[in-house]
N, C-alpha and C positions, 0 to 999 in steps of 0.2 A: 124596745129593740126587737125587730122581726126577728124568727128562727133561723138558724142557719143549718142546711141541708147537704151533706158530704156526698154527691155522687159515687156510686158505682166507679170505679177505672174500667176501662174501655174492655170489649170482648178481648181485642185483640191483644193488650197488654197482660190480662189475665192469661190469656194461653200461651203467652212469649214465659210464663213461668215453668220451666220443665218438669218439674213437679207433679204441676197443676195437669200439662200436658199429657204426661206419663200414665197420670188414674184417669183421665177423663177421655182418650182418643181412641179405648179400645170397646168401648161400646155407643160411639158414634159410630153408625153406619153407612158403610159406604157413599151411597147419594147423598147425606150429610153432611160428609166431607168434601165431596163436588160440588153440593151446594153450597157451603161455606164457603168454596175455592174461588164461584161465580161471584160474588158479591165486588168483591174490588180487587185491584189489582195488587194490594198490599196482603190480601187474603191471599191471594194466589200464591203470590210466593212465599207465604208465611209456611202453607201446605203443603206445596210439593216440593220444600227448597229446607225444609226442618227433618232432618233424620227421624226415624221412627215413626213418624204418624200413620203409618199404614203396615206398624209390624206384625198389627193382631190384624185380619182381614176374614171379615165373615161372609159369602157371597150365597150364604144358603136362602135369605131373603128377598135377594134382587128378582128382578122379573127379567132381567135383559141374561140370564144365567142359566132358564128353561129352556127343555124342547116340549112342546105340547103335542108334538105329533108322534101318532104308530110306530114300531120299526117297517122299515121300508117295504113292504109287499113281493112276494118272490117274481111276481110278473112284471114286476115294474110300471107297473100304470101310473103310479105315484110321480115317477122321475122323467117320467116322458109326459105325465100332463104340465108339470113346473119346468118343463125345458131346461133342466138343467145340467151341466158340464158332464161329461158323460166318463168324463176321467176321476171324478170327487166319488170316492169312495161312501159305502152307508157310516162309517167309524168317523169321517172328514164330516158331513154330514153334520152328525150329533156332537159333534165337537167343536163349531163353529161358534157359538156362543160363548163360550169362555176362552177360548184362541180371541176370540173379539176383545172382550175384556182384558187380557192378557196383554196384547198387542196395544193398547190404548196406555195402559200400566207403563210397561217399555217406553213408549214414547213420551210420556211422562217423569222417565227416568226413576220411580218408585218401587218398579217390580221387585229390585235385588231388594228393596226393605222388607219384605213382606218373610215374613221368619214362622208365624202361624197361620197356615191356611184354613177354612170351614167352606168345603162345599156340599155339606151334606143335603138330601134330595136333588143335585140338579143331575142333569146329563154328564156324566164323566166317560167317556171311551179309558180305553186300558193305555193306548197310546196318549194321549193327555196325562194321565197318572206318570208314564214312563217319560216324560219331558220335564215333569214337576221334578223327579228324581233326580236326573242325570242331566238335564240342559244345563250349560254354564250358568243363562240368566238369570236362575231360580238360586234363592237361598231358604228354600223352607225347611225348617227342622220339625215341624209337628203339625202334622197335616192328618183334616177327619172329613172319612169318605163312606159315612154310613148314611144308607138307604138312595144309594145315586141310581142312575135310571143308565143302560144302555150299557153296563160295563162287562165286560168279557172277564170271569174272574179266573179261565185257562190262564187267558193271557197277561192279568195280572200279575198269576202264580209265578212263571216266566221273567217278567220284569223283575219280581223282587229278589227271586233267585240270583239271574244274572247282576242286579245293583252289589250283590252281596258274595259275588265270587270270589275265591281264590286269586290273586295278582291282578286284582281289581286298582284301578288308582290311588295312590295315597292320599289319605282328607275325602274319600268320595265311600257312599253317596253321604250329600249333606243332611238327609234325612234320618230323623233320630227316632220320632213313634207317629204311627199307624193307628189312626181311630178306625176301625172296619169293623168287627162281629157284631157291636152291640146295635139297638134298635137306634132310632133316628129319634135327635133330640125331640119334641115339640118347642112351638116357638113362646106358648106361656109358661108351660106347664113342662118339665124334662121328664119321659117316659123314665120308668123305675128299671133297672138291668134285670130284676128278680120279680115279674110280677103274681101275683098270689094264683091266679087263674093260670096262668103259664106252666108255674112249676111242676103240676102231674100230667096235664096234658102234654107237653112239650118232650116229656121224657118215655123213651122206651124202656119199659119195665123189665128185669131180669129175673127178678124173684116172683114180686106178686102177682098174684094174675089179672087181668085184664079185666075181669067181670067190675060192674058197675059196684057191687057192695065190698068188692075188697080195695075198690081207688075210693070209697067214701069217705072210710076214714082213718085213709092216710094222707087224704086232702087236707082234712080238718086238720088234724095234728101239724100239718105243715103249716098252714096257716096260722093256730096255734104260735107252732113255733115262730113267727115270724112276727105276728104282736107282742110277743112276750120283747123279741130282741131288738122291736124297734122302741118298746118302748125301754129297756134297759140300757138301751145303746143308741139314741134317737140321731148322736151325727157319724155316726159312725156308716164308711161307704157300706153297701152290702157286700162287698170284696171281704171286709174284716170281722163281718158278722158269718153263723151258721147259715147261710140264705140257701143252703141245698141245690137243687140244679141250677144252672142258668138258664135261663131263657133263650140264649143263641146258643143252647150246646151243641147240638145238630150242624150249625155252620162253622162251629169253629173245629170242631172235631174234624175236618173236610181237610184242614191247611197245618196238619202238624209239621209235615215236610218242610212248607215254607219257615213258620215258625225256628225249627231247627234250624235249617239253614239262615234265617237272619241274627240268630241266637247273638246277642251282643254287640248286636250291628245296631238293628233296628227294634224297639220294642212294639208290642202291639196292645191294645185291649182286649187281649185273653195270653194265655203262658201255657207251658206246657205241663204236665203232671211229670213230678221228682218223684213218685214212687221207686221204690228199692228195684221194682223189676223193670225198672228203664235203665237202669247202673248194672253194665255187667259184673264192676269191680266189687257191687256193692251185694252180688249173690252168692261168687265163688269168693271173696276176701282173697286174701292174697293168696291162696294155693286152691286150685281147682281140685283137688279132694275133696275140700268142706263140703260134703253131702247131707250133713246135717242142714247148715244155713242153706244150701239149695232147697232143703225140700220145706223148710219150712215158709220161705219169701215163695217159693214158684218158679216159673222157667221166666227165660228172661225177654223182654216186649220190646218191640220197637218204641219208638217216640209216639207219643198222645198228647193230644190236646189235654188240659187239665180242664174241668166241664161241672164236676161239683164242687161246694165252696165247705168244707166243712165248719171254717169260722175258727178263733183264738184259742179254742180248748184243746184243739188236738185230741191225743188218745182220751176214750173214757180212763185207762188207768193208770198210764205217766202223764197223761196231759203234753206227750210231745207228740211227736213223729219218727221214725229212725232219718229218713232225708234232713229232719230238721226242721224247725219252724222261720219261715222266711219274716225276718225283721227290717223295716225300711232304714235304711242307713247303715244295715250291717252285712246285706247280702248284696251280691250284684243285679245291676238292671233288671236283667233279664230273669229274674225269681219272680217279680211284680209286674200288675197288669196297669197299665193308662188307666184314669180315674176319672169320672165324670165331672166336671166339666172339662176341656182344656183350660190351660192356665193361659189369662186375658195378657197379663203384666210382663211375663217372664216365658220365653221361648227356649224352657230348659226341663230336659226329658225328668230331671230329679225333683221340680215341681208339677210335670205331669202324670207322675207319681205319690204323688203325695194328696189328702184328703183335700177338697173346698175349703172347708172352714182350719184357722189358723190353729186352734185349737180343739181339734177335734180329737177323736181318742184313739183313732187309724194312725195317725203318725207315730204310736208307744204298741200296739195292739198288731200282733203278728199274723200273719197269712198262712192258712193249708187249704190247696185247692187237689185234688184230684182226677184223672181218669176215672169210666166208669170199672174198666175190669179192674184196676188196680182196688175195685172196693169190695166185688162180688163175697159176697157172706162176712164184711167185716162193716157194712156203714146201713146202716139204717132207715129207710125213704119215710118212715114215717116223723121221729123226732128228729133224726139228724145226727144219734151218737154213731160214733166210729172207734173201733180197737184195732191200731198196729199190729202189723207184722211180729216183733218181737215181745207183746205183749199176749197177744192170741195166736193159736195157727187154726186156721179153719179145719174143718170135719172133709170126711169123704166125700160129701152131699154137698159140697161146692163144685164139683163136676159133675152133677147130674143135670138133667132136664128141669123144666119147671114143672112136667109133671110126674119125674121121680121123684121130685122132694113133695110131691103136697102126698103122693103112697106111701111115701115115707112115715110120712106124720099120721096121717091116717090109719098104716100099721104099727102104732107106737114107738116109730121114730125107726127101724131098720137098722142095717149093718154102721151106714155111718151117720146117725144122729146118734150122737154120741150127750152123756151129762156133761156140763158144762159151755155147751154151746152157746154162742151170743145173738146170730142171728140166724132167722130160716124164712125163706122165701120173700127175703127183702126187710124183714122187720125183725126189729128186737125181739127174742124171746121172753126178756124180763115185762115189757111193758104194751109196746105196739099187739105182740100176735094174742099174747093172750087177753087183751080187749078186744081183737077183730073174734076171735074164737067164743067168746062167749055172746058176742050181739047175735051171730048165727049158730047157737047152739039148736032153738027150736024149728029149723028149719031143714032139717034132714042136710046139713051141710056145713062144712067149716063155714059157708058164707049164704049157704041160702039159697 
């Protein structure tokens, strides 16, 4: 008796399983799914006639999604040698390509499905972003627009304010989180949010000085610190680790306004710093007397971008924070930053908040991110500890220059280095200065 050989069931019958459909259609790529669509006319309407197949939409790979040209030249030689329309603006211009796509979507009747947008690197104008938000057409909830080419980010500022006004529509905007400050994914390989070369350069120093021997080794030590925690904490995002500055702190420190203002509306991938001197309530307590707790929190700060990550420990000595340690699930949206990847499956801000991996140790493992003033002479640039407000109050010598405090030291610590101090001039007293202080002992200098 010959063998007998059970065929596969057809493509199409496997994808008619929703299931199967649901894990499998969010990382077919678009031409994928045109190309599937060409094949027969049962395909065709299998595709564009099946909800969801086009919920997750990546378009950061297409080639019909670029602009490969200059911005427009001031003299216009560009626009009068392409003879073109002399009413199409340079923003109509760079926007044409994905108005194309858009438009093709639409007429396909798929646009409203599309609930997670990805167009990072292509041409996005600010007007494009402001259509994604507010046009009836669009139903995108979570949409990532890091490293686009051509984008006015005034005018961005703008849109998201206005999306997010006061007696704004009710149910509007349908947008729930904003991929923008971090770097632009790669297409093998995902760039790291924290990367080890970034972290001192990226950052403008307050304490230590700028000389090449005293960023040496507070380099190391950070790096250091950041083998130690990837390898202690290998899936854990860098959000829930000590990963110390960010790598976009600079851009994101630009947009605390917006941030504020979409506070609850829209989240983004960065948040703002809860230090105590962003809370007026949280300096005078309930009677503007307490001039105790004034002077020991500070005067009180407008809104900041929150830009260092100090990680799950909180204080060196309660191991909290006074604002609190932000727990996923127990605090609101807007405490927590969007988390690399976007989520493929699910078009919901509470999963793109939450870590990649289903069990990873960020879903139990709580959040402190800060400003940089909110840290001056309380957090560390070399390991990364940090002491609370209610647990230390800084010296006098957190108001000076950077080179009143290195006189300071120099003349045996002055009026306000005071004993007990935690840090000076950016670095722990216990560990970071007094190993920078002894490598340049024999050099006629704290550093050489």
């Amino acid at each position: 008796m010959g063998t007998t050989y059970v065929l596969p069931p057809p493509l199409l019958e496997l994808l008619s399983n929703s299931l199967v459909l649901h894990q499998i259609c969010p990382y077919i790529p678009i031409s994928g799914l045109l190309n599937l669509a060409a094949t027969s006319k049962s395909f065709q309407n299998f595709i564009f006639g099946t909800p969801n197949v086009f919920r997750y939409l990546d378009l950061s790979t297409t080639k019909g999604g670029a602009v490969d040209f200059a911005p427009i030249d001031p003299g216009g030689e560009v626009w009068r040698s392409e003879r073109m329309d002399e009413a199409v603006t340079e923003e109509d211009f760079f926007a044409g390509p994905l108005r194309g796509i858009f438009s093709t979507l639409r007429r396909r009747g798929v646009l409203q499905d599309v609930q997670t947008l990805i167009l990072d690197g292509l041409s996005v104008p600010s007007e494009v972003v402001r259509e994604i938000i507010c046009d009836p057409p669009f139903n995108v909830r979570i949409l990532s627009i890091k490293g686009v080419k051509n984008l006015n980010e005034r005018k961005l500022k703008l849109v998201l304010k206005y999306a997010c006004r006061l007696g704004r529509p009710e149910g509007t905007p349908k947008l729930r989180g904003l991929y923008f400050f971090g770097p632009e994914r790669r297409k093998e390989n995902n760039s790291p949010l924290f990367p080890h070369n970034a972290l001192v350069s990226s950052f403008s120093p307050q304490g230590v000085t700028t000389s090449v021997g005293a960023q040496l080794g507070t380099q190391w030590n950070q790096r250091s610190q950041h083998a130690l925690s990837s390898v202690l904490e290998p899936d854990a995002d860098p959000w829930y680790r000590p990963s110390g500055v960010l790598s976009f702190a600079d851009h994101v420190a630009e947009w605390a306004d917006v941030l504020s203002v979409c506070r609850g509306i829209i989240a983004f991938d960065g948040v703002l710093c809860r230090g105590p001197r962003h809370d007026i309530l949280s300096i005078v307590g309930d009677s503007t007397r307490d001039t105790e707790k004034i002077m020991t929190r500070g005067g009180f700060m407008a809104p900041a971008s929150a830009t260092v990550v100090l990680g799950p420990g909180g204080c060196q000595a309660c191991h909290s924070a006074p604002e609190g340690l932000a727990i996923p699930g127990e605090v609101p949206t807007d405490y927590l930053p969007l988390l690399e990847p976007p989520p493929r499956h699910i078009s919901s801000l509470h999963f793109a908040q939450k870590a990649s991996c289903g069990m990873s140790p960020s879903e139990t493992l709580p959040l402190l991110a800060r400003c940089k003033a909110c840290l001056v002479d309380r957090w560390c640039e070399g390991c990364n500890k940090f002491w609370c407000e209610d647990c230390y109050q800084t010296s006098e010598t957190s108001t000076y220059t950077q080179m009143q405090k290195v006189e300071a030291l120099e003349n045996g610590g002055g009026p306000g280095l005071r004993m007990g101090i935690k840090v000076h001039l950016g670095l722990c007293i216990e560990d970071c200065l007094v190993g920078e202080m002894y490598n340049g002992a024999g050099s006629g200098g704290m550093w050489g």
